[in-house]
N, C-alpha and C positions, 0 to 999 in steps of 0.2 A: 280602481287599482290599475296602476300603471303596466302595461304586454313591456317584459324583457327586452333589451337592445340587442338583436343580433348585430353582428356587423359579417360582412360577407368575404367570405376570402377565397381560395381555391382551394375545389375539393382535395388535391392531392396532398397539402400539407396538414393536412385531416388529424390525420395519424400521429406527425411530428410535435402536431401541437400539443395533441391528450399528452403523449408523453413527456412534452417539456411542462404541461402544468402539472403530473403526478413527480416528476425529478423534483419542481418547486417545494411541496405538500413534502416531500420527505426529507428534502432540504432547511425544510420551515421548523417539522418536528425534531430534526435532529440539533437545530440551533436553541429550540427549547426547551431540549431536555437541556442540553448543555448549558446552557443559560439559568436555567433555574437552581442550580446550586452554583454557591459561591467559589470562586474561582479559589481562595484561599486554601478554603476547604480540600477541592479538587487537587490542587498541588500538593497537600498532606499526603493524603494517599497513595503517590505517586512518586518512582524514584529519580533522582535527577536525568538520566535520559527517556524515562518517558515525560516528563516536566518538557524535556524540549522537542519531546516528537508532539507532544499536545499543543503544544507555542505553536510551532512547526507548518503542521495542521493547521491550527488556527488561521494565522498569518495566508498561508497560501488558501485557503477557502476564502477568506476574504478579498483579498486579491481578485481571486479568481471571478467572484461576482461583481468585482468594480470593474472588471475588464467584460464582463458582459453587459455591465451596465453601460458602457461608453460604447458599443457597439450599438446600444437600442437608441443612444442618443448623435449616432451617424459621427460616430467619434473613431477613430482609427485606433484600438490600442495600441498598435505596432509601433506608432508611432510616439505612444504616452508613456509617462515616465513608468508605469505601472508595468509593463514588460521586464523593465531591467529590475524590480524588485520581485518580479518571480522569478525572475534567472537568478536573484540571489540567494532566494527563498531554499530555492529546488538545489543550490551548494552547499548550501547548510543539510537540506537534507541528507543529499548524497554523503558526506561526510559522516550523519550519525547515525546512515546504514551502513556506511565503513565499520564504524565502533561497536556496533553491534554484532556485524558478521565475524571481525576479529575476536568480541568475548565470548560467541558461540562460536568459535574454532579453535579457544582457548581449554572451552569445558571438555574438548574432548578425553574420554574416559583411554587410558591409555591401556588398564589393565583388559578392559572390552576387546581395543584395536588389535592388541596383541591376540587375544585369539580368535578373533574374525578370521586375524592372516594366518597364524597360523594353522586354524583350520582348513584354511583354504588351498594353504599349500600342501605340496605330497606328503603323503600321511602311510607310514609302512605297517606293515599286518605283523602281528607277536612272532609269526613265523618266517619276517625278516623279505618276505617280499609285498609291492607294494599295491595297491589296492588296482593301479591300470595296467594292462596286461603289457609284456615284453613283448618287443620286436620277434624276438625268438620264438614265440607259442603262435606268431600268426601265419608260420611259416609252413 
């Protein structure tokens, strides 16, 4: 039975490395769950802007490990076409958390706001004065 290949590296990126192989292993798992059921499927379930925050996601994860990938292979992404397609990635996104934060500012319940404020604001006692003391009593 063949002794393991270590290869030798420095001790200080010790650390960096367990962690970039544990980011891989959860990056691996989360590609196959998602992977394992059919995209079809997936879209069913799903209403048209999460459909496109899933794309979305998708798209920019991929991306994003072909730009690491070209890093391992002494490849500059800066310089690859792959830069301007997560700048485009990340416009789209931005855009459909525009839409989302507008239709969650749209739900706001109006009959609630109203008495948020109004509770908030000076509120007088049945006896006609109001609940913070006058000028006049601290004198």
């Amino acid at each position: 039975m063949a002794e393991p290949v270590s290869e030798e590296y420095p001790t200080e990126i010790h650390e960096f490395l367990v962690g970039f192989e544990e980011s891989l292993k959860s990056a691996d798992g989360t590609l196959q769950s998602l992977m394992s059921v059919p995209r079809t499927e997936l879209l069913q379930k799903l209403g048209p802007l999460e459909q496109a925050k899933l794309d979305l996601a998708s798209a920019y994860a991929l991306n994003s490990m072909f730009w690491i990938y070209l890093i391992t292979q002494g490849i500059n992404p800066k310089e690859h076409a792959v830069k301007q397609e997560l700048e485009r990635i990340r416009t789209y996104m931005n855009k459909v958390k525009e839409i989302t934060d507008r239709q969650k500012a749209s739900r706001l319940d109006k009959g609630v706001a109203s008495r948020i404020v109004r509770h908030a604001l000076w509120d007088a006692k049945p006896e006609g004065r109001s609940k913070m003391p006058s000028k006049s009593s601290h004198r």
